[in-house]
C-alpha atoms as one frame of an Amber mdcrd trajectory, in Angstrom:
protein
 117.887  84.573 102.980 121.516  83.928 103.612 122.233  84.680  99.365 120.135
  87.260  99.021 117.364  88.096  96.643 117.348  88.043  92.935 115.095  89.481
  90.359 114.543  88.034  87.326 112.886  89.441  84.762 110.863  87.131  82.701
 108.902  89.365  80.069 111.326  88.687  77.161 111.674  84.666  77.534 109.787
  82.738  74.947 107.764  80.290  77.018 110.486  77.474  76.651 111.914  75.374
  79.324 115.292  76.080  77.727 115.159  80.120  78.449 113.581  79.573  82.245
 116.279  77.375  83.510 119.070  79.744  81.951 117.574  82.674  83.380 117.532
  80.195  86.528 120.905  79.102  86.379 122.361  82.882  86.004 120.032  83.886
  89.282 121.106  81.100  91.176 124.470  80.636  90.305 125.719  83.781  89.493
 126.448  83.100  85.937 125.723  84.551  82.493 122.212  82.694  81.996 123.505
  81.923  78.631 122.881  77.943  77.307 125.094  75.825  78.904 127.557  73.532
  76.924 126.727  69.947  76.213 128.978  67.578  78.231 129.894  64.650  76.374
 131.617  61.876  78.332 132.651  58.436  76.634 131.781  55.163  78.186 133.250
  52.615  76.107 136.329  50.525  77.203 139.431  50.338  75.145 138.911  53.309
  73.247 136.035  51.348  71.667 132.504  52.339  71.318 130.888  54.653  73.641
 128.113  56.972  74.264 127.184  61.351  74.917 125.337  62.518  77.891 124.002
  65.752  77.408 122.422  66.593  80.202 122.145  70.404  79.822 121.901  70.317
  75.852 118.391  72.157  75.123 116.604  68.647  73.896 117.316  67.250  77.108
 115.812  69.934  78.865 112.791  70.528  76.421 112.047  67.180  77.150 111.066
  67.931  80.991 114.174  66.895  82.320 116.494  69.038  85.240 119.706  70.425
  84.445 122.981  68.876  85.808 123.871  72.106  87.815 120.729  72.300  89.935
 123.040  69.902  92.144 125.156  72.789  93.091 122.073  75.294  93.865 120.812
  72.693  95.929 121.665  74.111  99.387 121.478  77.540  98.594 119.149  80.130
 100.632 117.416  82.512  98.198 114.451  84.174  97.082 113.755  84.285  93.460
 111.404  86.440  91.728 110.294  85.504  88.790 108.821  88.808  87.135 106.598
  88.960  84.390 105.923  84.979  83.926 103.075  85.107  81.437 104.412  83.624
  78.903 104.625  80.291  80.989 100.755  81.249  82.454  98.096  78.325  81.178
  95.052  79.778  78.850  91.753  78.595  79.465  92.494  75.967  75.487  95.198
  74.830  74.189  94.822  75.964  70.753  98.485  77.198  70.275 102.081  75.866
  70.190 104.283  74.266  72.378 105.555  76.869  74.747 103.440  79.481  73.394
 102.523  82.634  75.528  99.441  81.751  77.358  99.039  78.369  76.201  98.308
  75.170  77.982 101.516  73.797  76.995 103.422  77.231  78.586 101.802  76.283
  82.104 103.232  72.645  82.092 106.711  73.764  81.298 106.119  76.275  84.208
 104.908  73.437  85.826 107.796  71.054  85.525 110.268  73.430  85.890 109.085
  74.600  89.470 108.722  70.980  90.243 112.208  70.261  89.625 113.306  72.969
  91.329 111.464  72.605  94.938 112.437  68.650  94.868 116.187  69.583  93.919
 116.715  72.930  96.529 116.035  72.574  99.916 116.552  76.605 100.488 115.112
  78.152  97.542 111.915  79.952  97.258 109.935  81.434  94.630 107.867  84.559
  94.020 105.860  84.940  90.645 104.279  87.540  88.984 101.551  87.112  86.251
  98.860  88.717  84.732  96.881  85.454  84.586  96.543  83.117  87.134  98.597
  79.832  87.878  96.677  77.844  89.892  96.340  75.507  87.073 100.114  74.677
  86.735 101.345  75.160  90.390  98.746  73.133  91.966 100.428  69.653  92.191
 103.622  71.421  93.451 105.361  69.862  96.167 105.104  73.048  98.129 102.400
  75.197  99.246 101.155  78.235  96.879  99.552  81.181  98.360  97.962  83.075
  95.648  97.743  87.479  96.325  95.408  89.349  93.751  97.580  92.584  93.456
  95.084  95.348  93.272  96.045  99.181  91.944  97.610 101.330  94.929  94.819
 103.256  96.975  94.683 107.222  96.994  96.922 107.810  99.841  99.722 104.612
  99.021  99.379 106.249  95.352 100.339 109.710  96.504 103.102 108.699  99.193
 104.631 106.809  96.225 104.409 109.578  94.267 105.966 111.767  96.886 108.866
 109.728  97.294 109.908 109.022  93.637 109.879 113.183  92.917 113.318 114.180
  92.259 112.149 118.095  94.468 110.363 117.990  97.228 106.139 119.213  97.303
 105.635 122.151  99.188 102.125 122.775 100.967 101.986 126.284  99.479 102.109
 124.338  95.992  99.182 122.391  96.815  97.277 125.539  98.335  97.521 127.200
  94.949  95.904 123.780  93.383  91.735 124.206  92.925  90.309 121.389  95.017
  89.276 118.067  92.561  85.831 117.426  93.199  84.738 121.029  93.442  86.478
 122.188  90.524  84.538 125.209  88.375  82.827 123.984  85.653  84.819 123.346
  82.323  88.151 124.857  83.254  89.933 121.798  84.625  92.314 121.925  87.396
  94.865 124.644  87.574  95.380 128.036  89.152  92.186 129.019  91.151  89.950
 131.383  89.425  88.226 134.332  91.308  85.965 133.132  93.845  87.482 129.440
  93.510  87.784 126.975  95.831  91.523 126.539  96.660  92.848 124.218  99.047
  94.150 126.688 102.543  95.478 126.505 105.358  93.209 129.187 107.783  94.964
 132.561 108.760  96.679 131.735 112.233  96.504 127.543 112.022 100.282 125.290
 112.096 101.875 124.056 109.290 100.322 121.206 108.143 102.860 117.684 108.081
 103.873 114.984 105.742 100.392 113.328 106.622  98.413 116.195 105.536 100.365
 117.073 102.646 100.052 113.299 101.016  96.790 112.784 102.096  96.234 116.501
 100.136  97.737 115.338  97.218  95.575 112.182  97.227  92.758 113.642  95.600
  94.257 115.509  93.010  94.200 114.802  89.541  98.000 114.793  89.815  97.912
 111.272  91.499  94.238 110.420  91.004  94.426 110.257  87.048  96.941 107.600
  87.195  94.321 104.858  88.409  96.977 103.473  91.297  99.025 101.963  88.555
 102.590 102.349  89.814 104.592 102.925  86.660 102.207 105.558  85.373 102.593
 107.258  89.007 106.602 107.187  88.654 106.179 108.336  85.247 103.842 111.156
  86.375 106.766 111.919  89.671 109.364 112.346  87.222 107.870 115.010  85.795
 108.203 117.310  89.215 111.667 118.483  88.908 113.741 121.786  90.114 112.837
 122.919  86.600 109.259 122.608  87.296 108.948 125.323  89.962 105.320 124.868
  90.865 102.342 122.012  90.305 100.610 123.674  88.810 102.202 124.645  85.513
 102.237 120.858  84.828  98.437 120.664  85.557  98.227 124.097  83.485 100.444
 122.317  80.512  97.995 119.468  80.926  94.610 121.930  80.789  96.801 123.443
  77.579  96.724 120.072  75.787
């Protein structure tokens, strides 16, 4: 993409066409997003009579219609992502207001929008994310959709993230002083093993175990296991292993304490 990628967050729009093509207009244009000015030109001869053309004024565009500017984003080479689009996602009735979140209404201003913006571009394209699903409102687009159900990170993707977003790096003798999950003793939790617990060693004599080992270790902890793949609850949980923290295990001991 010769201009890049922008990321726009969509979570705080209010399901209007009005707020999508300003957050539009500031991803593809560079500019402040803010509502653009009505431009009033006068047609009349002689000073005499005339008429306004407002063809970025918010009724214009609430009333399905493209924005004047979209001519000048028409050759550009970008991916946009639009994050968080759910208040434009179509509900299964269309009990609510115009442009409400999850309404019926919301998915055909999604719908128009997108339209107007693939026949307009010839460069731009478009990734979405949504709890709910738009196939209802993207599927007379005049491009192809390819829907992906975004699952919650598996054990070892969980724990490499986790790894990576720590602000110290995890030690192997951290994780050997860590009882194993499944074979914890009964009611004490996870935390420092007991006598005659299970703890996860290295034999006397073997090599140092790599990267691999150590994430793939870490997978099946409680550490990474009790945040269910969900990456924001795994970043939260990494920045909690910092230089002050000097071992795992007082944060699963502070947990156990709780």
């Amino acid at each position: 993409f010769a201009q890049g990628v922008v990321f726009v967050p969509c979570a705080h729009l209010d399901g209007t066409a009005v707020a999508l093509w300003c957050a539009l207009r500031g991803a593809l244009l560079g500019g402040s997003g803010a509502p653009p000015v009505p431009v009033q030109t006068s047609t009349g001869l002689g000073g005499g009579g005339g008429e306004d053309r407002e063809e970025e004024s918010p009724a214009h565009l609430a009333r399905g219609a493209s924005p004047g500017w979209l001519v000048h984003a028409r050759h550009r080479r970008c991916l946009v992502v639009l994050d968080a689009i759910d208040a434009y996602a179509p509900a299964a009735s269309s009990g609510g207001s115009a442009g409400e979140p999850g309404t019926a209404s919301g998915g055909s201003v999604l719908a128009g929008v997108l339209d107007a913006l693939f026949s307009q571009t010839e460069g731009v394209q478009v990734i979405t994310t949504s709890r709910q699903t738009l196939h209802a409102c993207t599927a007379t687009l005049p491009v192809k959709v390819v829907s992906l159900p975004l699952g919650p990170l598996g054990p070892v993707e969980a724990a490499r993230l986790f790894v990576r977003r720590t602000s110290r790096s995890i030690t192997m003798a951290e994780l050997n002083r860590l009882v194993v999950p499944h074979r914890a003793p009964p009611g004490g939790g996870e935390g420092r093993a007991p006598a005659g617990g299970t703890t996860c060693h290295a034999a006397p004599g073997t090599p140092p175990l790599g990267q691999l080992a150590l994430i793939e270790r870490l997978a099946g902890h409680s550490l990474v296991t009790r945040c269910g793949g969900h990456p924001k609850r795994l970043l939260t949980a990494a920045a909690a292993v910092t230089h002050e923290v000097s071992d795992l295990s007082d944060l699963v001991r502070d947990d156990c304490d709780e």
